[in-house]
C-alpha positions in Angstrom: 0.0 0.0 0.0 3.0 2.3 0.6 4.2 1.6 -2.1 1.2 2.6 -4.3 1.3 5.6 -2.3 4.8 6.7 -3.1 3.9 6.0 -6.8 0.8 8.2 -7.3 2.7 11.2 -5.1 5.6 10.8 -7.4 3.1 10.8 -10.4 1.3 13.7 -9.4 4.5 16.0 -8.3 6.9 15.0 -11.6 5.0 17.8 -13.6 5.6 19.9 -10.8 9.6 19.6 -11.0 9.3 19.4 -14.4 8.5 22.6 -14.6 10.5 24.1 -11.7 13.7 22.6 -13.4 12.3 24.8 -16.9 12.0 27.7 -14.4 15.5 27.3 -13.6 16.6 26.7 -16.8 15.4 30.2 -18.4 16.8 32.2 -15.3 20.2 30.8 -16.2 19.9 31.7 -19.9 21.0 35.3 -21.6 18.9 37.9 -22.5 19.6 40.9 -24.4 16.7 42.8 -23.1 15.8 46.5 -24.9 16.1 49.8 -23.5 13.2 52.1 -23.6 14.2 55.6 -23.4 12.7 57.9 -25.2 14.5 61.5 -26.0 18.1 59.7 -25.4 21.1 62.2 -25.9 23.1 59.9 -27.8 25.5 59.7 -30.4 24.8 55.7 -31.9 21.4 53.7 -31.5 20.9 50.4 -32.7 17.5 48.8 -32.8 16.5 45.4 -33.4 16.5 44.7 -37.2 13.4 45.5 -38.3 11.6 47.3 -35.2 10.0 50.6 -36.6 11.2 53.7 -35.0 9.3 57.1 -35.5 10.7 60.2 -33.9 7.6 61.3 -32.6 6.6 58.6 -31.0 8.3 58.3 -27.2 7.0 54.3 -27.4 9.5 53.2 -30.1 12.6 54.4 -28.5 13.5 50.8 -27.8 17.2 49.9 -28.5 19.8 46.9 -27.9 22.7 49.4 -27.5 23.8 53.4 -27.6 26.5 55.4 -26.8 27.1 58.5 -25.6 28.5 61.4 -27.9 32.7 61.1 -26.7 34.4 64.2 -24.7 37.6 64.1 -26.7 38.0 65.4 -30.1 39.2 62.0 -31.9 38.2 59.7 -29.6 35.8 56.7 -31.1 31.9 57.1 -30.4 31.7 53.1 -30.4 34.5 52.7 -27.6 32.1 52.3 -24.8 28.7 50.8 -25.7 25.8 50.9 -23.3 23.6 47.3 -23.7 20.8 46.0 -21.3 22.0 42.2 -20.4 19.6 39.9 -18.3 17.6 43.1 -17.0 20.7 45.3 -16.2 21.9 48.3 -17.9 25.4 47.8 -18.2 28.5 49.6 -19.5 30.7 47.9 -22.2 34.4 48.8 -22.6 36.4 47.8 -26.1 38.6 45.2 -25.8 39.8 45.0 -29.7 38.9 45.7 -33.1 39.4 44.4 -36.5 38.2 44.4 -39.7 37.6 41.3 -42.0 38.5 40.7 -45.9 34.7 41.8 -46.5 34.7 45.1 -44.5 32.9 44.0 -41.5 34.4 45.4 -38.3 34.3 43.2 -35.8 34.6 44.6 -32.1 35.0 42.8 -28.7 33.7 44.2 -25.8 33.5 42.8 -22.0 31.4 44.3 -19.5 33.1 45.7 -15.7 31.9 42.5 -13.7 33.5 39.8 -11.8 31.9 37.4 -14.3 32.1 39.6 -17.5 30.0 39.3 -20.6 31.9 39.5 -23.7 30.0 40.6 -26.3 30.7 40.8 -29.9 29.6 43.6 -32.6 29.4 42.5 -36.5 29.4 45.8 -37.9 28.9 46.5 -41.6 28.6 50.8 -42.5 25.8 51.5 -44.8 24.8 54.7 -46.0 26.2 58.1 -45.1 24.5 61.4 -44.8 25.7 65.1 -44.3 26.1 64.1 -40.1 25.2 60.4 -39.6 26.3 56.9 -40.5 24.0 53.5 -41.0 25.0 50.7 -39.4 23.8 46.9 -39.3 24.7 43.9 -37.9 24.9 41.4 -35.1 25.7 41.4 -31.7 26.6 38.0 -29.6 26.6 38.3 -26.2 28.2 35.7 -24.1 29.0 34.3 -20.4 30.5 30.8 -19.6 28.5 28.1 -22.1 25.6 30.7 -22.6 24.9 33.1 -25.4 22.4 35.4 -27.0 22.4 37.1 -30.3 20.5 39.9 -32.2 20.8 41.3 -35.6 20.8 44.7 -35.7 20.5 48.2 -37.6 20.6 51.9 -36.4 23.2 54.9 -36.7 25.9 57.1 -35.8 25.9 60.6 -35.9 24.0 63.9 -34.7 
């Protein structure tokens, strides 16, 4: 009889820890999450490939990465990047820089953490206007065994 017991209570709880384990399983994963701010003073924004942005409307100010317009004179606008990783906003220094046969510019950054992310921009330049650059690509974002991508497209420039 105990034995029946055990059996339906293990029936009836392996859904249970089933799911618990799935829980578990998506906390651990990467996200690259957006960041909604409308109005941002920034010198490059990159959206999600293929996510409309209108200027007017606050509600599609939603980017995978900016940064900030740079103090000095000659510096490079894409040294630090600015990326929102597993629901934190987090600062990205540059690590190093090439460019392949193609023309693509691939850039390694790591974030300031104990555990860092690295996290790898594709970049190909599109078109260029009077003040502003397109851009496209995709960025790889990775910790340990785990990684996240996104294919992106945005702009540099004032």
């Amino acid at each position: 009889m105990m034995a029946l017991n055990a059996k339906r209570l293990w029936k009836a709880m392996l859904p249970a820890m089933l799911m618990a384990g799935a829980a578990f399983a998506q906390e651990d994963a990467l996200s690259i999450d957006e960041i909604h701010w409308p109005q941002i003073d920034s010198y490059c924004t990159f959206l999600k490939k293929g996510q409309d942005f209108h200027f007017d409307d606050p509600d599609t100010w939603r980017f995978v990465a900016f940064t900030n317009l740079p103090r000095e004179a000659e510096a490079d606008p894409l040294e630090r990047v600015f990326m929102r990783i597993n629901g934190d906003l987090l600062e990205l220094g540059l690590e190093t820089l090439e460019k392949s046969k193609g023309g693509t510019e691939i850039r390694l950054y790591k974030s300031h953490d104990v555990d860092p992310y690295a996290v790898t921009f594709e970049i190909e330049e599109g078109e260029q206007g009077s003040e502003s650059t397109n851009y496209s690509g995709t960025i790889r974002v990775q910790r340990g065994e785990q990684e996240a991508s996104v294919n992106f497209e945005g702009d540099c420039g004032v």
